[in-house]
DOSEPA-49748 format. One line per 5 residues: number of its first residue (from 0); their letters; for each residue x, y, z of C-alpha. Coordinates in nm, 2 decimals. Example, Ala and Ser with C-alpha at 12.3 -4.5 7.8 and 13.67 -1.06 7.14 Angstrom:
// residues 2
0 = as = 1.23:-0.45:0.78; 1.37:-0.11:0.71
END
This chain:
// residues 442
0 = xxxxx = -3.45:5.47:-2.41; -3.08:5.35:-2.37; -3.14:5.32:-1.98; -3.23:4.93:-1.91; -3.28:5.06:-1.55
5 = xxxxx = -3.55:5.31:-1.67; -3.73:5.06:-1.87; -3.70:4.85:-1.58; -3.87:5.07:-1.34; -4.13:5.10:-1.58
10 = xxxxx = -4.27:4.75:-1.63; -4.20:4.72:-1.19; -4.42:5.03:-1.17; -4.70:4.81:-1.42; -4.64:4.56:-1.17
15 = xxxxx = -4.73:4.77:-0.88; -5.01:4.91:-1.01; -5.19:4.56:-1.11; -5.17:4.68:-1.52; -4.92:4.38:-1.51
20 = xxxxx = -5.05:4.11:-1.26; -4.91:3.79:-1.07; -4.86:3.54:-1.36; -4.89:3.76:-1.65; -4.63:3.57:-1.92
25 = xxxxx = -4.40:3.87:-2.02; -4.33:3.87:-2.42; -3.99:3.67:-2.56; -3.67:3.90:-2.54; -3.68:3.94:-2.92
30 = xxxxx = -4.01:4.03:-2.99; -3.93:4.28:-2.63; -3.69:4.43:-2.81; -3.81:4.49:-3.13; -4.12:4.65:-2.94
35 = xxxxx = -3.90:4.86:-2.77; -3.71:4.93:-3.02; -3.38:4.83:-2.77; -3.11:4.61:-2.83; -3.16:4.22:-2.77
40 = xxxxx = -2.86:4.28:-2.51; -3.05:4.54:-2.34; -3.36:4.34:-2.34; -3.21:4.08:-2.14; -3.04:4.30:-1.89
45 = xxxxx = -3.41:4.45:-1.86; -3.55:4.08:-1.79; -3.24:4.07:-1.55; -3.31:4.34:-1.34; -3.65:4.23:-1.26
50 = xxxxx = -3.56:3.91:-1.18; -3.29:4.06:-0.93; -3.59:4.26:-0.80; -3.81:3.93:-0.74; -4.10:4.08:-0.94
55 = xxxxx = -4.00:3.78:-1.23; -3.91:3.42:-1.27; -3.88:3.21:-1.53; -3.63:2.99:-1.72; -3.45:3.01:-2.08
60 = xxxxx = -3.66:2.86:-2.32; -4.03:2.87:-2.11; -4.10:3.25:-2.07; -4.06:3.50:-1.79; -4.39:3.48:-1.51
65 = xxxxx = -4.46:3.86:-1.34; -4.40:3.68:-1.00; -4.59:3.94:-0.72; -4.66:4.25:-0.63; -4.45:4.41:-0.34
70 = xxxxx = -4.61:4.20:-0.04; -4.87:4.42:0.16; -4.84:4.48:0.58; -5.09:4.19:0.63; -4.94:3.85:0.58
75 = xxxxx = -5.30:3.66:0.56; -5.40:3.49:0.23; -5.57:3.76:0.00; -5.62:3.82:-0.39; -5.34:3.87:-0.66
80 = xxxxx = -5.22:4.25:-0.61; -5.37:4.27:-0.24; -5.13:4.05:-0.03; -4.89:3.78:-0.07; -4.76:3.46:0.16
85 = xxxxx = -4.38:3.50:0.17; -4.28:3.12:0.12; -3.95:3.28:-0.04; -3.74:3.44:0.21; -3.65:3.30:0.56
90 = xxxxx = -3.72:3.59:0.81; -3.73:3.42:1.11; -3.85:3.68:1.38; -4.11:3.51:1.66; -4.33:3.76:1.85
95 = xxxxx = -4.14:3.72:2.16; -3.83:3.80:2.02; -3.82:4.23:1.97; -3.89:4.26:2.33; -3.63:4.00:2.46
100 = xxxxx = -3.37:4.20:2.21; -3.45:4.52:2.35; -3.42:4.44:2.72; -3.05:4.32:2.66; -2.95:4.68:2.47
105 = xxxxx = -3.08:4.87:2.82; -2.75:4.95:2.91; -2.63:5.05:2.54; -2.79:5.33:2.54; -2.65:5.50:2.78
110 = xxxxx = -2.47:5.84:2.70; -2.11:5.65:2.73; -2.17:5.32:2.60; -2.35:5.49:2.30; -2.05:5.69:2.23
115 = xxxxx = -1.82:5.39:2.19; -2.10:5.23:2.01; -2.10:5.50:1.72; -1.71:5.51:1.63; -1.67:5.30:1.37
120 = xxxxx = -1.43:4.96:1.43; -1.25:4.72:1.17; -1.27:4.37:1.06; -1.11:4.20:1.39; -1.38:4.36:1.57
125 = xxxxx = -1.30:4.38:1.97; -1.16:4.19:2.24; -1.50:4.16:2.40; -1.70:4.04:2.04; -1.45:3.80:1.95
130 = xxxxx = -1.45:3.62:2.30; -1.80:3.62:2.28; -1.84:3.52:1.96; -1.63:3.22:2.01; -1.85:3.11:2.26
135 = xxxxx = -2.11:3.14:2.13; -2.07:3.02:1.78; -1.94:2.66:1.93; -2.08:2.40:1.82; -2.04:2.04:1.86
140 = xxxxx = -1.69:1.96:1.97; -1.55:2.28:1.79; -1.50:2.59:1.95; -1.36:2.89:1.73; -1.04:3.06:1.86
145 = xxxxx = -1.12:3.41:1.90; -0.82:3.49:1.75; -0.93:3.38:1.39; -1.23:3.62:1.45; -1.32:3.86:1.17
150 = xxxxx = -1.65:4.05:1.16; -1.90:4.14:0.85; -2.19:4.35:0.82; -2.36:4.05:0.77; -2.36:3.70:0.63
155 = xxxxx = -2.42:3.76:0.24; -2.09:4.07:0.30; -1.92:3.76:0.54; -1.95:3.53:0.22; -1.87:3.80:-0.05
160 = xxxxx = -1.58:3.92:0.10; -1.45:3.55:0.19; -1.45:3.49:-0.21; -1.29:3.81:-0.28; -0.97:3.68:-0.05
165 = xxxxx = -0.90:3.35:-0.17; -1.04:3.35:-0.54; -0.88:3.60:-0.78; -1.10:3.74:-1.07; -1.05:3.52:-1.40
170 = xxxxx = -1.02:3.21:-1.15; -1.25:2.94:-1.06; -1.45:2.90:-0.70; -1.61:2.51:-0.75; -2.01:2.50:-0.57
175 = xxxxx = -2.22:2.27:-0.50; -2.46:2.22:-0.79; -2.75:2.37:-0.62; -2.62:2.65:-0.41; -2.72:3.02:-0.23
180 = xxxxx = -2.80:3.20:-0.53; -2.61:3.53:-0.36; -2.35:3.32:-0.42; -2.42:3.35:-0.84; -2.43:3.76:-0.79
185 = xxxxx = -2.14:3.79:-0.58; -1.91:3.56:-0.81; -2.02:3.82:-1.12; -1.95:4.08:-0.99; -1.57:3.97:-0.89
190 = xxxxx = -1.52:3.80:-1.22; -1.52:3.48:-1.09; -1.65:3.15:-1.26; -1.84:2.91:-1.11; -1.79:2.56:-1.14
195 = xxxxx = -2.13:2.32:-1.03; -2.04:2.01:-0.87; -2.25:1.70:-0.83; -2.42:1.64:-0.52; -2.57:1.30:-0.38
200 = xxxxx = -2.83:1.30:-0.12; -2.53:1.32:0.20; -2.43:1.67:-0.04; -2.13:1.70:-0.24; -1.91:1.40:-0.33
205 = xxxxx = -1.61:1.33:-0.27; -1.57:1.23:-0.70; -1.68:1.55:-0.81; -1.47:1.74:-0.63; -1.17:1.53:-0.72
210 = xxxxx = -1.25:1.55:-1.13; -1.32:1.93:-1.11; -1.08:2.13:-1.30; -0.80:2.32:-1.08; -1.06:2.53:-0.84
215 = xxxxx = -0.90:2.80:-0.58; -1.17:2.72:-0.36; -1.49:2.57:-0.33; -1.80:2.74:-0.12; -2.02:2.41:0.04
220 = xxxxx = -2.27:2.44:0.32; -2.25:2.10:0.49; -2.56:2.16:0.72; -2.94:2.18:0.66; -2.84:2.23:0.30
225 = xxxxx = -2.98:2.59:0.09; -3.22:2.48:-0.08; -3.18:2.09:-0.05; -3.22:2.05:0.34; -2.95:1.80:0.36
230 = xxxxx = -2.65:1.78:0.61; -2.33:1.55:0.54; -2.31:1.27:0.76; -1.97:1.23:0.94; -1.78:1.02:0.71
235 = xxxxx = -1.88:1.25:0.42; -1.74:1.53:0.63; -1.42:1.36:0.70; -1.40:1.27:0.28; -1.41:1.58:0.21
240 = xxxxx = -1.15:1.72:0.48; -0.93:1.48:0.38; -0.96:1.64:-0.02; -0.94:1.96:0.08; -0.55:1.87:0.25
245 = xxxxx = -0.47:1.63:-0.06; -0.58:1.93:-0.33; -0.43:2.25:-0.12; -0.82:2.38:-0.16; -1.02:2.62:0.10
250 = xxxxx = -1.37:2.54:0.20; -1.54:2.82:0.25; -1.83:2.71:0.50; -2.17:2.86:0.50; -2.26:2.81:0.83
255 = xxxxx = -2.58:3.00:0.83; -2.85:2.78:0.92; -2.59:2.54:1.17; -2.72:2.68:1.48; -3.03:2.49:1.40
260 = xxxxx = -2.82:2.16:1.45; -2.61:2.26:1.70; -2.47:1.90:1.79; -2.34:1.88:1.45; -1.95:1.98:1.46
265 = xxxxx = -1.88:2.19:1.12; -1.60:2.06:0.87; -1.35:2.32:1.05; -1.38:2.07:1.32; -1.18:1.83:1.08
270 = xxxxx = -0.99:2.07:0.88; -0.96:2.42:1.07; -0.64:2.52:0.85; -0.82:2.50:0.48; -1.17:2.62:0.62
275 = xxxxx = -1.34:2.92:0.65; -1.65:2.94:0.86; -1.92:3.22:0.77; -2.20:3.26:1.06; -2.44:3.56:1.08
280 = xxxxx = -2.68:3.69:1.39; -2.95:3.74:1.09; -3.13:3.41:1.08; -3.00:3.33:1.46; -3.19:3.64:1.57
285 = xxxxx = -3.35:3.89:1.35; -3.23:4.03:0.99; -3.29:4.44:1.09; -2.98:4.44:1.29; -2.72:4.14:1.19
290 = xxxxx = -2.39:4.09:1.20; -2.19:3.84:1.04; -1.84:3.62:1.11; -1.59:3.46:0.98; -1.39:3.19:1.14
295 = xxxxx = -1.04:3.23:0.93; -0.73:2.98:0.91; -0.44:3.07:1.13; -0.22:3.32:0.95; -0.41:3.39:0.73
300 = xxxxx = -0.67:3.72:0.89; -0.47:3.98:0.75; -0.57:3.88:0.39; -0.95:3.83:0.53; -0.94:4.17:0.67
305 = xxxxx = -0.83:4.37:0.38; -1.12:4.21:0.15; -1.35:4.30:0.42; -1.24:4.69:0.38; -1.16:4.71:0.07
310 = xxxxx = -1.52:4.57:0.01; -1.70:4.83:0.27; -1.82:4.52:0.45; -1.71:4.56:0.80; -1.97:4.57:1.08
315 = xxxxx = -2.08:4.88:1.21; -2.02:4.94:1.57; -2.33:4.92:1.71; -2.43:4.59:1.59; -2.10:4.46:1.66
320 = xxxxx = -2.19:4.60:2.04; -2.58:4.49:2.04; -2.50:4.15:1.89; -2.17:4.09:2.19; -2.44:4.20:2.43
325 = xxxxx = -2.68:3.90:2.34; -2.46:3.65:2.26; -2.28:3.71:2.62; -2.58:3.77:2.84; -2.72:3.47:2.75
330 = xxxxx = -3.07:3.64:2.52; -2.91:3.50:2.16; -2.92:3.14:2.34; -3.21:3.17:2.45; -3.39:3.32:2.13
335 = xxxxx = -3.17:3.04:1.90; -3.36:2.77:2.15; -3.67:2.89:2.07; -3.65:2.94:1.70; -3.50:2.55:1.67
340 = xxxxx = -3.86:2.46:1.86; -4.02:2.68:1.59; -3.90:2.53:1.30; -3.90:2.12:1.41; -4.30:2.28:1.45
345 = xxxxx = -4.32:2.44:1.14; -4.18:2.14:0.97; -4.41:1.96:1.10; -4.71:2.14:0.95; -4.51:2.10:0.57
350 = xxxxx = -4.55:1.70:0.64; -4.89:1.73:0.72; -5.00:1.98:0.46; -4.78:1.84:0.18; -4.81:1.44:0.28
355 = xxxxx = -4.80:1.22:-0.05; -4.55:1.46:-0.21; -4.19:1.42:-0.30; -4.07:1.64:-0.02; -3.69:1.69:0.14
360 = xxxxx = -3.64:1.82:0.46; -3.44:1.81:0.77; -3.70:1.78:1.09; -3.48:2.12:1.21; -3.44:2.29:0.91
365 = xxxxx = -3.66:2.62:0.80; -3.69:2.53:0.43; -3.79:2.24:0.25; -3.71:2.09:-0.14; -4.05:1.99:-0.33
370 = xxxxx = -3.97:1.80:-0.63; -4.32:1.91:-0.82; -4.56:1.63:-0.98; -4.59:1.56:-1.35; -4.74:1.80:-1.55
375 = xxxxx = -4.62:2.07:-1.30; -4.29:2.29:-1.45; -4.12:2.52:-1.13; -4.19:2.81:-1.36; -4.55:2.75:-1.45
380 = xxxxx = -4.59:2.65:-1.06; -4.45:2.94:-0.90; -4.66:3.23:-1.17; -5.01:2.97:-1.05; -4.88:2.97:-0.64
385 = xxxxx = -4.87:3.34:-0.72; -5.20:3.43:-0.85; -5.31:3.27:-0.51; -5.08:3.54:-0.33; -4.79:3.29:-0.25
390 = xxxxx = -4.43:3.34:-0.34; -4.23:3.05:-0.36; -3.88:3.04:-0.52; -3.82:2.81:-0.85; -3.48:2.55:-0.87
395 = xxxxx = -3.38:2.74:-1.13; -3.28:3.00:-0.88; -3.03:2.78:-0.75; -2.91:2.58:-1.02; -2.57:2.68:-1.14
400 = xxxxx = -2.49:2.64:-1.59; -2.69:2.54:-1.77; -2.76:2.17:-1.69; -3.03:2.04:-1.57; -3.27:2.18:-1.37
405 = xxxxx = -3.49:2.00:-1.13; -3.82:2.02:-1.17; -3.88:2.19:-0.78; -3.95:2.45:-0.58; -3.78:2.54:-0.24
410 = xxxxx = -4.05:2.62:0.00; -3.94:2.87:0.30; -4.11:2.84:0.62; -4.03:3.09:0.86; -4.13:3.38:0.76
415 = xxxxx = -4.57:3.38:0.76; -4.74:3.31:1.11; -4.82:2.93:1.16; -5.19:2.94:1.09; -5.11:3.11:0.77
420 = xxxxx = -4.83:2.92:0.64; -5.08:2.59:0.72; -5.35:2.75:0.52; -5.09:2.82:0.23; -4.94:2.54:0.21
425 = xxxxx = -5.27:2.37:0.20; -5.33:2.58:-0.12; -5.00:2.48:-0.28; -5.12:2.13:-0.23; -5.46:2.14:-0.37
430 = xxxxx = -5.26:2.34:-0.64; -5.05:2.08:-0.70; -5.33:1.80:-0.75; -5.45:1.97:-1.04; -5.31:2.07:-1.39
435 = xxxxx = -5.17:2.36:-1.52; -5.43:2.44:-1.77; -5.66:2.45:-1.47; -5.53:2.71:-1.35; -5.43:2.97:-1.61
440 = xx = -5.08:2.90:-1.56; -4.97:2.75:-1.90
END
């Protein structure tokens, strides 16, 4: 069987079915292959595609963990195979929330509005989005000109097409050492190569971006840091403006989790004509119908608007019209208040349930870093958090070459309900005061 997909889908269907179960050690690539009778290249593109799928983690050299099943409808604590804790992914949705969204779109559905709202519309969106979006994406002392207003399906297409404009395949895009592992994906598939710059605990420095070899751009995320936590202090900030001006370099700017910190000005504010700001309604609001932005240089959206065609990423029409609707009416303010009440809380219960731990957070932020104690290894953590029914994600997911990689995990809070993300992270800690060998996990 040639088909790495195939053989793929049939280790995620032993998976499913419990044959293969949360922190089952899958066999080395060479003795996988030789079972299989496949390729050693084809092995590992195997391995791959269950790691892209989340059912695997693991690092070179320590084995690949069967991570979970497919997480069932209830969230609560439960046995291997029967439910999971999602402590991976950020879904921040609060009960409130579908009904206040669906009381804004009233009036968009409505024979006419609905008729505008399903013709399709490019990048530059309309008049009404962008002067909505400018509004509402201000933060600190900057204010976006709605005229440097392009519009993505969402954030992870905001980010992918924003490398695609300014970093030609063969060329170099410079990160931050720890980054958005989409980021990794996105810079494969363009051909791009990735260079990992050292970060300090304000975020990148101002040194590593200065020795890195000639970059065409370098993709930072200078508030409540993914997976780190971290936000550059204002001096840092202004370093690295300055850089950007002395090295003819673009920052692009995940601005993703800013709203959470919305009296912090982003590095546009210091250096609008090399930045790029990326925003999305996803984690402001709700993922099932997002929309995402980018805040472009002057004279330079023409360039921005192409990649986001040629890619297929430009919003649809009704979410750019649902997602104008709540940021002018005043419902995305309101729902972006109570989700940065919701996280200082949830934060909260990770320093109480995790207190004696090496643990970096930002008191806003919805994810925390937890550097793991000794004997613990990410890898061997994550397959024993899952035989408990809780995914958390590994540093190795982050980490960019093949340096070092901190022994951590990154913890996300938002998605569970507050009793249950107490109870797991109470779990994780008892966890983490024993041994592996306890556990099963070695």
């Amino acid at each position: 069987m040639d088909d790495y997909r195939a053989i793929a889908d049939d280790l995620a269907a032993a998976i499913t079915a419990g044959r293969l179960r949360p922190g089952d050690r899958l066999p080395p690539l060479r003795r996988f292959a030789r079972d299989r009778q496949i390729a050693s290249s084809t092995a590992a593109r195997v391995y791959g595609e269950l790691s892209r799928r989340g059912l695997t983690v693991g690092e070179v050299g320590r084995g690949t963990f069967v991570r979970s099943a497919a997480p069932a409808a209830d969230p609560a604590l439960a046995e291997p195979g029967e439910a999971r804790v999602d402590l991976e992914l950020n879904f921040p949705v609060l009960p409130a929330h579908p009904a206040l969204l669906a009381k804004s779109l009233g009036p968009l559905l409505r024979p006419e509005a609905m008729a505008a709202a399903l013709r399709p519309v490019g990048a530059v969106g309309t008049a009404a989005a962008r002067q909505a979006a400018a509004a509402h994406l201000a933060r600190g002392d900057w204010t976006p000109d709605p005229r440097q207003l392009l519009f993505a399906g969402n954030g992870r297409q905001a980010v992918a097409a924003a490398i695609a404009a300014l970093v030609p395949a063969g060329e170099r895009l410079g990160v931050e050492s720890l980054t958005y592992p989409v980021v990794k994906g996105v810079a494969a598939r363009l051909g791009i190569t990735l260079v990992p710059l050292a970060m300090d605990e304000y975020g990148l420095t101002p040194e590593a971006l200065r020795a890195a070899p000639p970059l065409r751009a370098v993709y930072l995320q200078p508030a409540l840091h993914n997976p780190l936590g971290s936000t550059m202090p204002a001096h840092r900030r202004a370093e690295v403006a300055a850089l950007l001006r002395e090295l003819d370099l673009y920052a692009i700017e995940d601005a993703i989790y800013g709203f959470l910190r919305n009296d912090l000005s982003p590095l546009a504010a210091l250096a609008p004509e090399r930045t790029v700001v990326i925003d999305s309604l996803s984690k402001r609001l709700a993922p099932g119908l997002s929309l995402g932005f980018l805040t472009v240089p002057e004279g330079t959206a023409q360039d921005f608007a192409t990649a986001l065609r040629t890619g297929t990423w430009t919003a649809s029409r009704f979410a750019l019209d649902a997602g104008t609707r709540w940021m002018a009416d005043g419902t995305a303010a309101a729902a972006e208040q109570e989700k940065r009440g919701d996280a200082a809380a949830r934060q909260r219960i990770a320093a109480e349930k995790l207190a004696g731990f090496r643990v970096r957070a930002d008191p806003q932020a919805y994810h925390c870093w937890w550097e793991l104690p000794d004997p613990w290894r990410a890898d061997t953590f994550v397959a024993a958090a899952a035989r408990r029914g809780i995914a958390v994600t590994p540093s190795g997911a982050f980490a960019i070459g093949s340096g070092h990689v901190p022994n951590a995990v990154r913890l996300a809070l938002a998605s569970p309900p507050v009793d249950v993300l107490a109870e797991a992270l109470g779990v994780l800690a008892g966890l983490a005061q024993g041994a592996p060998e306890d556990t099963g996990a070695e």
